[in-house]
One Martini backbone bead per residue (centre of mass of N, CA, C, O) as a GRO file, in nm:
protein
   66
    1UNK     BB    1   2.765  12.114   4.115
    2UNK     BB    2   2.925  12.461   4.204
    3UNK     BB    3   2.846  12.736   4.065
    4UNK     BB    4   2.946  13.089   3.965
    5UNK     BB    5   2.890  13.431   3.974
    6UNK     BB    6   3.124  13.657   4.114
    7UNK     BB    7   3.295  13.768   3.858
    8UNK     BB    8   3.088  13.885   3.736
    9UNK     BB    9   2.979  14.107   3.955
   10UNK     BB   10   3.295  14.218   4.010
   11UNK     BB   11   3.210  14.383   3.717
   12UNK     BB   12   2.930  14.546   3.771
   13UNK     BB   13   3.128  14.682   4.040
   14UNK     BB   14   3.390  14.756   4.035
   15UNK     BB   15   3.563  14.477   4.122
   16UNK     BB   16   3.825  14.378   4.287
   17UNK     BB   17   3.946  14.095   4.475
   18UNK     BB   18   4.036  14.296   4.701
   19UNK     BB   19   3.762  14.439   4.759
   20UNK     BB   20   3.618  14.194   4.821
   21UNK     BB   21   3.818  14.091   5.058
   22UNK     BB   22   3.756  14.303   5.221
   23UNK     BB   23   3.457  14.311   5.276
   24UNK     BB   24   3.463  13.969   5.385
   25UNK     BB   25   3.767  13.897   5.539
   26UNK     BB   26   3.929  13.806   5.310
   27UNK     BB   27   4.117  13.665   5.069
   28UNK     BB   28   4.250  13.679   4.759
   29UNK     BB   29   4.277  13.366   4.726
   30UNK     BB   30   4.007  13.303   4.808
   31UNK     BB   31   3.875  13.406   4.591
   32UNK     BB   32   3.987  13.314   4.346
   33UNK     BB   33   3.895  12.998   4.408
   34UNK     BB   34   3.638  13.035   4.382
   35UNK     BB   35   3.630  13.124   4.099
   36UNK     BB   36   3.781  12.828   4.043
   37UNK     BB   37   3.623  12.614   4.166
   38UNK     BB   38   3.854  12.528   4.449
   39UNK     BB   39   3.601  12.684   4.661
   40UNK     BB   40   3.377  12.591   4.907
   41UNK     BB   41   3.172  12.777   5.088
   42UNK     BB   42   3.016  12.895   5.344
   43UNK     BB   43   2.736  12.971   5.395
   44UNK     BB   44   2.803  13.236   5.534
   45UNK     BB   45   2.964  13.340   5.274
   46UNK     BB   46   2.755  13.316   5.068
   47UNK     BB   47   2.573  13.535   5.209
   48UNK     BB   48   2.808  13.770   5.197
   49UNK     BB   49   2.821  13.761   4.894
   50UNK     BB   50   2.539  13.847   4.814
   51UNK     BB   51   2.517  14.088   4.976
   52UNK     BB   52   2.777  14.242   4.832
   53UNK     BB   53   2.540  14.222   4.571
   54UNK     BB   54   2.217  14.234   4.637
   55UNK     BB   55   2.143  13.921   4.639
   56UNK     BB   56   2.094  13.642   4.574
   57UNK     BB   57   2.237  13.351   4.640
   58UNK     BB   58   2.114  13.197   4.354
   59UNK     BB   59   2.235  13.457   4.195
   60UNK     BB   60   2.544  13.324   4.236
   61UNK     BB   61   2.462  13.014   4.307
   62UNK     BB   62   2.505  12.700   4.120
   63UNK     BB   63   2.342  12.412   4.046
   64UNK     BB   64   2.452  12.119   3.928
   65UNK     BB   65   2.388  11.838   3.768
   66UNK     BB   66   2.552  11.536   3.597
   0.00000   0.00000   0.00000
């Protein structure tokens, strides 16, 4: 499984879903999703996520074990 701190990085940056989907390229919809574990991203978004707030990738996602 893997978890995100999208959410919580886009509190330390005083930025709202459509702020962060408008810097990513995507929509509004596709971050919600995102935030709510119910889309995971191509490596590619997942770097471009990470890279907008200026950290590494695995400090945005966690993989968890079951």
């Amino acid at each position: 499984m893997i978890k995100n701190k999208i959410k919580v990085f886009r509190a330390m940056y005083d930025m709202t879903q459509e702020d962060l989907a408008k810097k990513l390229g995507i929509t509004r919809q596709t971050v919600i999703a995102l935030e709510k574990g119910k889309y995971y991203p191509s490596l590619e978004l997942a770097f471009k996520i990470a890279r907008v707030f200026g950290v590494g990738i695995e400090d945005v996602f966690i993989y968890e074990e079951n």
